[in-house]
Backbone as ProteinMPNN parsed JSONL, in Angstrom:
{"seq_chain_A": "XXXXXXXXXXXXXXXXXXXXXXXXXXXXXXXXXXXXXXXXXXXXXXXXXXXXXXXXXXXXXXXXXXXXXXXXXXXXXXXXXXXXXXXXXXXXXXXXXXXXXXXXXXXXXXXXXXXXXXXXXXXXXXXXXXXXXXXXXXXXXXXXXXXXXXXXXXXXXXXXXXXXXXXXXXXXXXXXX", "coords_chain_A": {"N_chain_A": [[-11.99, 7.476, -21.952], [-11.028, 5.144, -19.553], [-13.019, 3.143, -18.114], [-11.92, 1.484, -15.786], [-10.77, 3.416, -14.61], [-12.072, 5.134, -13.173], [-12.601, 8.61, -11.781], [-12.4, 11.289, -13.785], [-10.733, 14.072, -13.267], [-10.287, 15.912, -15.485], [-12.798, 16.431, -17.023], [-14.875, 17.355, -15.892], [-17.299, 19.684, -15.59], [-18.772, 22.996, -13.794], [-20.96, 22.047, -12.505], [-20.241, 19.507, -11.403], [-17.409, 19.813, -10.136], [-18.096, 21.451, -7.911], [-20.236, 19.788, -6.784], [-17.868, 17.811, -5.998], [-16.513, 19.354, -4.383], [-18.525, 19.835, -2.333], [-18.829, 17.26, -1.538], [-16.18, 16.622, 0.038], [-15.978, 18.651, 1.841], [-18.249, 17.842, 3.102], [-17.543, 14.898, 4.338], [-14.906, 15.944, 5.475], [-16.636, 17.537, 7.876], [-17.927, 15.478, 8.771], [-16.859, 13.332, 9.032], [-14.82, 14.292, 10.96], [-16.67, 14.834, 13.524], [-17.494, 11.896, 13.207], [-15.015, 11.066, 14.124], [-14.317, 11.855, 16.558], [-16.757, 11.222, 18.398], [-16.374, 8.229, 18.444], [-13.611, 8.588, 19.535], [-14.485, 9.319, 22.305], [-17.27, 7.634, 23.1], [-17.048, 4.854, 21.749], [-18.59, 4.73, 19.947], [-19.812, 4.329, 16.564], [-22.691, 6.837, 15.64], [-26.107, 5.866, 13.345], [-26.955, 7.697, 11.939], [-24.926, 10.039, 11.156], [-23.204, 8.318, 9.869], [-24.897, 7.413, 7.613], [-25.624, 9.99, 6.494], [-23.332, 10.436, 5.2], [-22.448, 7.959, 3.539], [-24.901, 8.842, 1.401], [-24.029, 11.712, 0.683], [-22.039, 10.756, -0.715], [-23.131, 9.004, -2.902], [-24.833, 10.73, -4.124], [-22.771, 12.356, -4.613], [-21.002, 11.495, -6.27], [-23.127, 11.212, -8.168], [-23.907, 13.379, -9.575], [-21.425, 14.122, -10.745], [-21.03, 12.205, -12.066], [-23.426, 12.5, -14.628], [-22.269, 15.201, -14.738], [-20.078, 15.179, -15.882], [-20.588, 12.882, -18.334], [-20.046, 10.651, -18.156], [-21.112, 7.507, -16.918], [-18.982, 6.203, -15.02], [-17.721, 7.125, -12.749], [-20.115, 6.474, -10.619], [-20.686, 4.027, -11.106], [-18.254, 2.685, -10.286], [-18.256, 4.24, -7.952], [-20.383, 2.985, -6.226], [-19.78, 0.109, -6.71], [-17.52, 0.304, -5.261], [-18.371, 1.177, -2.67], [-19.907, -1.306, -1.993], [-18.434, -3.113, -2.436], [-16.453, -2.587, -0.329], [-18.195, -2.524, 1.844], [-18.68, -5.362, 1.924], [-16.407, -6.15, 2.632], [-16.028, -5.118, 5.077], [-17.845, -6.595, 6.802], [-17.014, -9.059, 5.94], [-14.693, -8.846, 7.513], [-15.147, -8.009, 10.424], [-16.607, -10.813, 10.794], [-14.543, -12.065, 10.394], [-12.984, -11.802, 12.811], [-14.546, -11.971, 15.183], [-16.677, -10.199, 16.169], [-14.927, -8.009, 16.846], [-14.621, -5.795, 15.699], [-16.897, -3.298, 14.727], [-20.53, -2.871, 14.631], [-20.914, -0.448, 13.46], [-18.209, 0.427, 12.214], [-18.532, -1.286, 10.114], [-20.567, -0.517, 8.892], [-19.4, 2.441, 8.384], [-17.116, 1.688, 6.94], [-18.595, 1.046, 4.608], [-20.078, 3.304, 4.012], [-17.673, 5.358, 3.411], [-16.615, 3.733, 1.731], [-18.527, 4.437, -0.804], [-17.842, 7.06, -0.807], [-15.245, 7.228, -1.383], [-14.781, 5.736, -4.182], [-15.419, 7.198, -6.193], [-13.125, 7.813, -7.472], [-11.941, 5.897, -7.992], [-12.201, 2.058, -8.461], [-10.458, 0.238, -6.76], [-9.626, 2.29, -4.643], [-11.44, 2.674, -2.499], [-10.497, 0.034, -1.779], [-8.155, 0.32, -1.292], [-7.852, 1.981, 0.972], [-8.915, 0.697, 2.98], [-7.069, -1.161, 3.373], [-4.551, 0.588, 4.434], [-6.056, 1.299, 6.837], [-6.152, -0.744, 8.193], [-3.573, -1.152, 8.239], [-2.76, 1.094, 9.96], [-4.443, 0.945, 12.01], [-3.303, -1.6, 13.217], [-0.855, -0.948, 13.703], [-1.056, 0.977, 15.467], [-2.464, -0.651, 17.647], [-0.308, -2.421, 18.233], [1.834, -1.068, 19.124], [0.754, 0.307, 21.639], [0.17, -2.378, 22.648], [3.12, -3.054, 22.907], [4.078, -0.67, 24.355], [3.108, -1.246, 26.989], [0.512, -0.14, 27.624], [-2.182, -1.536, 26.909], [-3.846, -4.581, 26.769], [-4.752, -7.934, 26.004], [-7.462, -7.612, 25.705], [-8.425, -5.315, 25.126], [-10.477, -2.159, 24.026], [-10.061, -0.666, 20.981], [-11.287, 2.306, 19.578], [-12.023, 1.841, 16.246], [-12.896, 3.516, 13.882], [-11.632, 6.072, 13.703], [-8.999, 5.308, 12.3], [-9.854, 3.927, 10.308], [-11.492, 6.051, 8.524], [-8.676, 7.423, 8.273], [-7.212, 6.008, 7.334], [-8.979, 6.197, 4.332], [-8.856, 8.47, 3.761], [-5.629, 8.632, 3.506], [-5.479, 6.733, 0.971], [-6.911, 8.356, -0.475], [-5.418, 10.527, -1.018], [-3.47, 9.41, -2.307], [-4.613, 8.501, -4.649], [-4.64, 10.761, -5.734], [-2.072, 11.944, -6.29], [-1.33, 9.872, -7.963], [-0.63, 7.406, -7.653], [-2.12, 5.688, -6.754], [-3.87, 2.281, -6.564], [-4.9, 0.989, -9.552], [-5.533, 3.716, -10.971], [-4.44, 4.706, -13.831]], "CA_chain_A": [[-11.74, 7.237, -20.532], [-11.078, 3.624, -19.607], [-13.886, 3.047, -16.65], [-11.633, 1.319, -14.388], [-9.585, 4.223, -13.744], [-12.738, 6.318, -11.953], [-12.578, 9.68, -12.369], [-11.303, 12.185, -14.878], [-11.108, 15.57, -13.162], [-9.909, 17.196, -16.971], [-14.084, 16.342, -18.055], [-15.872, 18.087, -14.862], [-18.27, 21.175, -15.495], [-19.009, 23.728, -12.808], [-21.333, 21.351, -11.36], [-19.029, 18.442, -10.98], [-16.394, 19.986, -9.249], [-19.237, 22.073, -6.769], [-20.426, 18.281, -6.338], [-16.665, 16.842, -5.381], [-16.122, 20.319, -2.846], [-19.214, 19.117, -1.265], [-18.511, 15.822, -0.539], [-15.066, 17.043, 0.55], [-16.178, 19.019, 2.874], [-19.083, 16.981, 4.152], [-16.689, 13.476, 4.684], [-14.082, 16.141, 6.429], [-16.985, 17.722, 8.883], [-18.752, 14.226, 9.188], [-15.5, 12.405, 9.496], [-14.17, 14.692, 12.329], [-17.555, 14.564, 14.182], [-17.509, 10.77, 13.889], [-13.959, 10.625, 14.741], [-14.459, 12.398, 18.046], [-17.534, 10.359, 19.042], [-15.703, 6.879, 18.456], [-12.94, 8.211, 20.374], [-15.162, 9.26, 23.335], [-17.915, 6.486, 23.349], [-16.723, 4.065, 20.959], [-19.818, 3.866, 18.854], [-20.461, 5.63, 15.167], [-24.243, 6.681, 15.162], [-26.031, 5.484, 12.368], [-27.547, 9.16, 11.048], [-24.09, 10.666, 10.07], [-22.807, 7.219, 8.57], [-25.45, 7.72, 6.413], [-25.166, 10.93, 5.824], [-22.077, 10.202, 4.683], [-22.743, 7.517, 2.728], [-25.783, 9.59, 0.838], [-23.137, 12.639, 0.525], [-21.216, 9.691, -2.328], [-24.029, 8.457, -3.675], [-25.393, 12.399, -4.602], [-21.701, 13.779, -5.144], [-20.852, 11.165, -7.793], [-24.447, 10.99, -9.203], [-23.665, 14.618, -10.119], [-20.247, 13.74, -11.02], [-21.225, 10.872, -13.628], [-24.049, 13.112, -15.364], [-21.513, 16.277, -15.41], [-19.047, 14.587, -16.462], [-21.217, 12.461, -19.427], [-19.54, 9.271, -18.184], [-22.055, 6.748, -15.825], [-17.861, 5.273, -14.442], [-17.768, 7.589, -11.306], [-21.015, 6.857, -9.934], [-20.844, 2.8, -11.205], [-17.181, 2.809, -9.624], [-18.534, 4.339, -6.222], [-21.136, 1.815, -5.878], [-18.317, -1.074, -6.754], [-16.386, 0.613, -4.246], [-18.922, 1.206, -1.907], [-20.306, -2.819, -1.606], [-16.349, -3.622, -2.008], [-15.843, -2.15, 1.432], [-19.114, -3.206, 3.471], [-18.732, -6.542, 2.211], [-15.072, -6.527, 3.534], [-15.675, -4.939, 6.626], [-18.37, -7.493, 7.263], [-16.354, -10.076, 6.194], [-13.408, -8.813, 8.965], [-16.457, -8.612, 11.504], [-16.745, -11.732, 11.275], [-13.329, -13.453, 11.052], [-12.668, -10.8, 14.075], [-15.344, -12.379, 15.691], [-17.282, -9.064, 16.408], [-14.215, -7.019, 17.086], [-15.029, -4.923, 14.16], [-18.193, -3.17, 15.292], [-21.366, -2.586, 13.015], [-21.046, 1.016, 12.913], [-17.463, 0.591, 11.728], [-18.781, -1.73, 8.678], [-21.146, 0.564, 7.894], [-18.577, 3.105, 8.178], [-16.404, 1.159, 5.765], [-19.441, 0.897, 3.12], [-20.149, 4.623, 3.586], [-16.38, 5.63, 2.877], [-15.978, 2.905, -0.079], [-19.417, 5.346, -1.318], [-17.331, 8.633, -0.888], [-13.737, 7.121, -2.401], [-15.006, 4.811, -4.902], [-16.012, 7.552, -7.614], [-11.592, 8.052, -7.555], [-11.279, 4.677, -8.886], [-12.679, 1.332, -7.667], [-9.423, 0.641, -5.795], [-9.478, 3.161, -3.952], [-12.053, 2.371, -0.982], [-10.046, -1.285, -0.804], [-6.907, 0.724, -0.199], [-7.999, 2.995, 2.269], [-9.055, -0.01, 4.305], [-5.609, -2.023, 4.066], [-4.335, 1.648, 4.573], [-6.727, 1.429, 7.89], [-5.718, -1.797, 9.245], [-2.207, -1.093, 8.849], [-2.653, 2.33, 11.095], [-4.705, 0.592, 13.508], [-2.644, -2.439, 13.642], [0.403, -0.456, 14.33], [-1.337, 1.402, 16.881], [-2.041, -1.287, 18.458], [0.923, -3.177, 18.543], [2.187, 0.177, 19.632], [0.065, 0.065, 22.99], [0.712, -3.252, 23.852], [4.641, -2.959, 23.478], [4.595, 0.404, 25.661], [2.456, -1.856, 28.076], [-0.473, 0.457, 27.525], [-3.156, -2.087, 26.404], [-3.48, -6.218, 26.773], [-5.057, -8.935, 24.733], [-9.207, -7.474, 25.821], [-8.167, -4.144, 25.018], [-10.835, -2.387, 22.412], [-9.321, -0.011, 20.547], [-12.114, 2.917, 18.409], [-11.88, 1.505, 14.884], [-13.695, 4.416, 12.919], [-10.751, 7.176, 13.197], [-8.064, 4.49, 11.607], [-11.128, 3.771, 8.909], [-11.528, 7.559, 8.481], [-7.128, 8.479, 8.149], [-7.0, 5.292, 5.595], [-9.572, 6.356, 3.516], [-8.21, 10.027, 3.304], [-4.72, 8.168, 2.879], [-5.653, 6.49, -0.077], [-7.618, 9.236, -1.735], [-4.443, 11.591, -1.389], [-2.478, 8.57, -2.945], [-5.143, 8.637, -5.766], [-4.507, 12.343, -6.402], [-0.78, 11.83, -6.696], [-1.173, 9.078, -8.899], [0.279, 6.359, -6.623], [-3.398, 4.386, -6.412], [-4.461, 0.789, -7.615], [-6.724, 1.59, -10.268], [-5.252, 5.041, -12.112], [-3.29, 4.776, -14.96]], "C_chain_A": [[-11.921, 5.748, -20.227], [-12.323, 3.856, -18.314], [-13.441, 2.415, -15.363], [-10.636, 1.952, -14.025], [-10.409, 5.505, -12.762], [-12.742, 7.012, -12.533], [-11.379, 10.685, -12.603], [-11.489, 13.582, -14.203], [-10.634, 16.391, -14.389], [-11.512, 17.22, -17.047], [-14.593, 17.09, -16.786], [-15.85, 19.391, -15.123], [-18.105, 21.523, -14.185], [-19.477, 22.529, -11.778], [-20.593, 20.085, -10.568], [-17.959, 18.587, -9.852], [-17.268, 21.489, -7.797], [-19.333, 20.485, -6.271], [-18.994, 17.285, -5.234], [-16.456, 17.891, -4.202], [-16.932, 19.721, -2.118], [-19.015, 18.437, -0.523], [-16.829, 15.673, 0.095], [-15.392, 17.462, 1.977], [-17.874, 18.536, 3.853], [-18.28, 15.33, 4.578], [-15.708, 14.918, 5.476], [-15.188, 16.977, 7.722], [-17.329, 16.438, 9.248], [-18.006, 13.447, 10.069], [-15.381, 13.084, 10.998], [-15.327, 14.546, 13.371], [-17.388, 12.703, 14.725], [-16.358, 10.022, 14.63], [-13.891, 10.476, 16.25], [-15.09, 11.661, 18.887], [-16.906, 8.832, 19.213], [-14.827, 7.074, 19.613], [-13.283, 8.447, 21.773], [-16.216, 8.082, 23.524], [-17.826, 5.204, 22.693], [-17.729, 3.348, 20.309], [-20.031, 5.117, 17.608], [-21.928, 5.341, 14.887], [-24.707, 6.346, 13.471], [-26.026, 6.974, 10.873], [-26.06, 9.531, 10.063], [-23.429, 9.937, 9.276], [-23.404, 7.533, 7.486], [-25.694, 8.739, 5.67], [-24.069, 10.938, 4.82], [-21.973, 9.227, 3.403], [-23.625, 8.812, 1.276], [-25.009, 10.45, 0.044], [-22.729, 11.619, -0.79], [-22.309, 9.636, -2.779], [-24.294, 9.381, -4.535], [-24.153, 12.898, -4.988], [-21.93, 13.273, -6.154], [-22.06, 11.025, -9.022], [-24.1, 12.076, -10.212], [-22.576, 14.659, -11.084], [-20.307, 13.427, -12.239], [-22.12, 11.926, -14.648], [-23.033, 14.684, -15.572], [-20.517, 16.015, -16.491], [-19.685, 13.714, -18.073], [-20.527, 10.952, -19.255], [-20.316, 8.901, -16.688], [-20.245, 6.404, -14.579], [-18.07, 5.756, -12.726], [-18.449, 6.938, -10.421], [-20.696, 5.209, -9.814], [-19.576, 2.591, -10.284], [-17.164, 2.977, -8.143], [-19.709, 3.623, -5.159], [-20.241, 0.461, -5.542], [-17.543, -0.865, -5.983], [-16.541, 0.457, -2.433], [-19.457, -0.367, -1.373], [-18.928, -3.474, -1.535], [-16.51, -3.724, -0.546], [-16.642, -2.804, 2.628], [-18.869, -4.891, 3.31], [-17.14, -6.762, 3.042], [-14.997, -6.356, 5.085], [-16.795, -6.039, 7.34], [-17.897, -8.983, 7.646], [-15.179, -10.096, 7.779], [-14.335, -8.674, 10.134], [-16.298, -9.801, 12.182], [-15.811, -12.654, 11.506], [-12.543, -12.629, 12.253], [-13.4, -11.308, 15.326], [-15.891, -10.966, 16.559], [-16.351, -7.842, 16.933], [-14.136, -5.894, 16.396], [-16.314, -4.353, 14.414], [-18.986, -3.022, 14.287], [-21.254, -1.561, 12.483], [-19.442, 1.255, 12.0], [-17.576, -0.092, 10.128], [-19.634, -1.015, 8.595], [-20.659, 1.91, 7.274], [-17.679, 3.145, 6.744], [-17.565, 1.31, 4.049], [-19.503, 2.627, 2.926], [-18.379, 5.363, 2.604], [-15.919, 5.0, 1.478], [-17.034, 4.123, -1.02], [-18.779, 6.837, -1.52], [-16.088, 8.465, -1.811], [-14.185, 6.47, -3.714], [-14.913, 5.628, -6.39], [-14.564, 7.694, -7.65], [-11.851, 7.071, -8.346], [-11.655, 3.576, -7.889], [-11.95, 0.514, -6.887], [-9.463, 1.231, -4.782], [-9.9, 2.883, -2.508], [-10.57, 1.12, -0.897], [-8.64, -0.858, -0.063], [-7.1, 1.232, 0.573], [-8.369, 2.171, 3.487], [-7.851, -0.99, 4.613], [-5.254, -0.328, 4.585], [-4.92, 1.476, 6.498], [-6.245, 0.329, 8.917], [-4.415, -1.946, 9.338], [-2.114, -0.302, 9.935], [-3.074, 1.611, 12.147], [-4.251, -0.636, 13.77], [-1.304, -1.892, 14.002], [0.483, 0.432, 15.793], [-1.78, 0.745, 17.882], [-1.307, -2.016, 19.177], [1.904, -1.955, 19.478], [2.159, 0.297, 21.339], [0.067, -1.272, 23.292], [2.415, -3.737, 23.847], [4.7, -1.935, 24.42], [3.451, -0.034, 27.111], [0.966, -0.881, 28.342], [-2.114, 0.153, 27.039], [-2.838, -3.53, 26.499], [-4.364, -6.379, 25.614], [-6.639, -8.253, 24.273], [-9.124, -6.049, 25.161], [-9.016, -3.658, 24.259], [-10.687, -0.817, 22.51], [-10.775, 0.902, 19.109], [-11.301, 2.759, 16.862], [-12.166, 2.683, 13.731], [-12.517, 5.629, 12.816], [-9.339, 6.52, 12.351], [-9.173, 4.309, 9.966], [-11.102, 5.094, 8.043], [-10.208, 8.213, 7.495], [-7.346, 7.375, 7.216], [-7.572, 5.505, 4.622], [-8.949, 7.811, 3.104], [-6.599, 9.504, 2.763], [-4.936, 7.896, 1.45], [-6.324, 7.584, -1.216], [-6.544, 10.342, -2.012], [-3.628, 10.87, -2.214], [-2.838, 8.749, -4.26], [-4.498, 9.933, -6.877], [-3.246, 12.515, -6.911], [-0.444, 10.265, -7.461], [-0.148, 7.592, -8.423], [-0.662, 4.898, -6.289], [-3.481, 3.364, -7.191], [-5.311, 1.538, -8.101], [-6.431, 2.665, -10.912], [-4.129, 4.703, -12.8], [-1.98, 5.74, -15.108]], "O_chain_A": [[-12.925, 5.166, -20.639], [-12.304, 4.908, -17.676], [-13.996, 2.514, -14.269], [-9.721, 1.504, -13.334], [-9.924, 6.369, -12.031], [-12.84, 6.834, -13.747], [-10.26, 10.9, -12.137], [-12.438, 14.253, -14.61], [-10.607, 17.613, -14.241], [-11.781, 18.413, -17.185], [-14.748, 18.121, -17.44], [-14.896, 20.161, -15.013], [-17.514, 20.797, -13.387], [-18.906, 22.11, -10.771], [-20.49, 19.887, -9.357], [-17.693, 17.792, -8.95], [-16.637, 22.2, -7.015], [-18.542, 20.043, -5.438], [-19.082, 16.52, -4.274], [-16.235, 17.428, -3.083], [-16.478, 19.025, -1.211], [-18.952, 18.532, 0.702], [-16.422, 14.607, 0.558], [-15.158, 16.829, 3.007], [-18.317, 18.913, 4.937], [-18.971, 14.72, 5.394], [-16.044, 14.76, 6.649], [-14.533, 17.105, 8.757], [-16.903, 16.217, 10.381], [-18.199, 13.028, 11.21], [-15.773, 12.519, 12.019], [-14.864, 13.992, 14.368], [-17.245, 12.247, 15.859], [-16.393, 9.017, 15.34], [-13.582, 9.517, 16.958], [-14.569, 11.298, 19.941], [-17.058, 8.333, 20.328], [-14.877, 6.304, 20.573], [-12.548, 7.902, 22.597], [-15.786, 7.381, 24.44], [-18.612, 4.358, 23.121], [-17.898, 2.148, 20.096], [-20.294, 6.316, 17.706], [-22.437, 4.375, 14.318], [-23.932, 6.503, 12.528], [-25.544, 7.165, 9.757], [-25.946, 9.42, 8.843], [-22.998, 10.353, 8.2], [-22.806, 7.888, 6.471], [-25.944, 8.673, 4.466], [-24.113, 11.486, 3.718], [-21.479, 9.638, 2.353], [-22.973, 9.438, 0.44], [-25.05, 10.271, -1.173], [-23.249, 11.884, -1.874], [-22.532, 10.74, -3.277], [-24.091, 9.13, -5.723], [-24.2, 13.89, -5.716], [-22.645, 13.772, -7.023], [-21.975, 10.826, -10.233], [-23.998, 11.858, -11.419], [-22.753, 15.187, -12.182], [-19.875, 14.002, -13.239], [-21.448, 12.249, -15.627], [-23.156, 15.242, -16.663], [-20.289, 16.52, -17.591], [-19.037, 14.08, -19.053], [-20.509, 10.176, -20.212], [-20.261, 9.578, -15.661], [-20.44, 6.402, -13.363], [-18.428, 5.053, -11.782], [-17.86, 6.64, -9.382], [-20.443, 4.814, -8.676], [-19.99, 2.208, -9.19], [-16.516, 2.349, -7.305], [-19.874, 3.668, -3.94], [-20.068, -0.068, -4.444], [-16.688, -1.729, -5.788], [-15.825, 0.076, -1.507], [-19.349, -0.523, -0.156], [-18.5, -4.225, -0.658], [-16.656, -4.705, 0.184], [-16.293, -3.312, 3.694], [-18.855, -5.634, 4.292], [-16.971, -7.547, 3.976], [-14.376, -6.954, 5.963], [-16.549, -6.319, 8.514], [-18.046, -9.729, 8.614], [-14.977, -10.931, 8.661], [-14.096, -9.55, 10.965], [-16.031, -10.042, 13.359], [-15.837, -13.621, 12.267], [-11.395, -12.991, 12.513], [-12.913, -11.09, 16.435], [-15.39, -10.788, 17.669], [-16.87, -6.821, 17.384], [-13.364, -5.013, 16.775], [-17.127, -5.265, 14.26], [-18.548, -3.003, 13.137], [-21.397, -1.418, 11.269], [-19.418, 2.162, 11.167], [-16.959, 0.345, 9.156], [-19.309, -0.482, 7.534], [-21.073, 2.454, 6.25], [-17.533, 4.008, 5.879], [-17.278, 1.576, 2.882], [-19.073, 3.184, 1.915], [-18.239, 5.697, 1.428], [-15.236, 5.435, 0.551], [-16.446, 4.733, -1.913], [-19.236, 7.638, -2.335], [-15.828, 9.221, -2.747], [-13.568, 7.092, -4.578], [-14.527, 5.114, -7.439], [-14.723, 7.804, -8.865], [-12.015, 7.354, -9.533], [-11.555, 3.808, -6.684], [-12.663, -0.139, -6.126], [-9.297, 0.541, -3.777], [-9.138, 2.838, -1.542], [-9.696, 1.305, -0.049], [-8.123, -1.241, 0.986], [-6.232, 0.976, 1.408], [-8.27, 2.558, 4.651], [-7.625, -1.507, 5.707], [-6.107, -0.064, 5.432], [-4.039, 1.56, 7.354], [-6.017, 0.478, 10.118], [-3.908, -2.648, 10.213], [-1.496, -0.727, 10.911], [-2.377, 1.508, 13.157], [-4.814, -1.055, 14.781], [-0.64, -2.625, 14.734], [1.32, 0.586, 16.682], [-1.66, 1.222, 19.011], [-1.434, -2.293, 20.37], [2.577, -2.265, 20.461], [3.121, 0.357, 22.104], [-0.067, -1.424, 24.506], [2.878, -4.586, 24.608], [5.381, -2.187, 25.414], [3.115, 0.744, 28.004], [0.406, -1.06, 29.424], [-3.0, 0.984, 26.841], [-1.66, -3.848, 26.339], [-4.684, -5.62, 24.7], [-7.074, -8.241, 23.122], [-10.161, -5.789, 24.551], [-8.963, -4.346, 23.24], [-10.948, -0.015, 23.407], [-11.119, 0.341, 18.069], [-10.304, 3.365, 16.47], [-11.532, 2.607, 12.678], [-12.499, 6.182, 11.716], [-8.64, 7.347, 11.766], [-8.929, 4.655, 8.81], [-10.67, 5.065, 6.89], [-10.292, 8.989, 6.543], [-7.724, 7.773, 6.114], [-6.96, 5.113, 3.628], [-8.614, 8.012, 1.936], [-6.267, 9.917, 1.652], [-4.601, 8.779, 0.661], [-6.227, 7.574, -2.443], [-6.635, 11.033, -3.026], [-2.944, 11.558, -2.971], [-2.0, 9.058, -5.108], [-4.125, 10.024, -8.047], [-3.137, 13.186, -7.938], [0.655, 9.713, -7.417], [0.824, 7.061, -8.959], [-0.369, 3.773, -5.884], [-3.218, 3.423, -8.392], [-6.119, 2.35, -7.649], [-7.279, 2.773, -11.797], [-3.019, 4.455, -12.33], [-1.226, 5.612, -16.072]]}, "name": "protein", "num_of_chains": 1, "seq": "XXXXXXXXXXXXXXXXXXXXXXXXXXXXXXXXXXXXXXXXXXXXXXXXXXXXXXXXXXXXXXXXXXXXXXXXXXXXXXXXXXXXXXXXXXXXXXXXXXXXXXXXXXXXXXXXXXXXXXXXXXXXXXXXXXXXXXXXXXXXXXXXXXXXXXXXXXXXXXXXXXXXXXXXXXXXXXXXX"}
């Protein structure tokens, strides 16, 4: 298995693929929870970020030791500091338009995609800023938003990261052979 292609679902035991349902279905309740809240108060608490985060850290731990290869887990770390440092970086050349909960968002999500392939998180966040740059351009051609406008970041964060991990699966991602 080369290590920068992530993971091999042919090598996953029972527990492995128990481990990846998990974090499936904890990133799609978490996600939709934090989706909802962003788009009503436009803040992602910190608890289920980190839940979320945690959720990666623990799937792929499981992952890497079922599997007998460390790549997953090393991959969703590399994936995971990928992302916060990016979304920190866009933070700041955003000049705080990027909120904190959405870079922590971004680090949690690089932590959930990452064990795919260490690709993966960075696409899901171009993936993210294309959606929410089209949706915004969107709303201020149908005159529905100006220049101050702020627009919940965390459900564009959210659909790119699920973008990219369906891309993964169909063999379309940076990073799989």
């Amino acid at each position: 298995m080369d290590p920068w292609d992530g993971l091999d679902m042919q090598t996953l035991g029972l527990a492995g693929w128990g481990a990846v349902v998990l974090l499936v279905l904890t990133w799609a309740l978490v996600g939709t929870l934090l989706w909802r809240e962003d788009l009503r108060s436009h803040r992602l608490p910190r608890r289920p970020v980190w839940m979320l985060g945690a959720s990666g850290v623990f799937g792929w731990a499981v992952v890497s030791t079922d599997s007998g290869s460390p790549w997953p887990a090393v991959s969703a770390a590399l994936g995971g500091g990928l992302s916060w440092a990016s979304g920190l970086a866009l933070r700041a050349a955003g000049r705080g338009a990027l909120g904190r909960g959405d870079v922590r968002l971004s680090g949690a999500l690089g932590l959930v995609t990452g064990g795919l392939g260490w690709a993966v998180p960075l696409a899901g966040l171009t993936a993210s800023l294309l959606l929410g740059g089209a949706w915004a351009l969107a709303l201020v051609l149908t005159g529905r938003a100006r220049g101050a406008h702020r627009i919940p970041f965390g459900p564009f964060l959210l659909a790119g990261a699920a973008v990219a991990a369906v891309a993964w699966g169909s063999g379309t991602s940076p990073g799989v052979a």
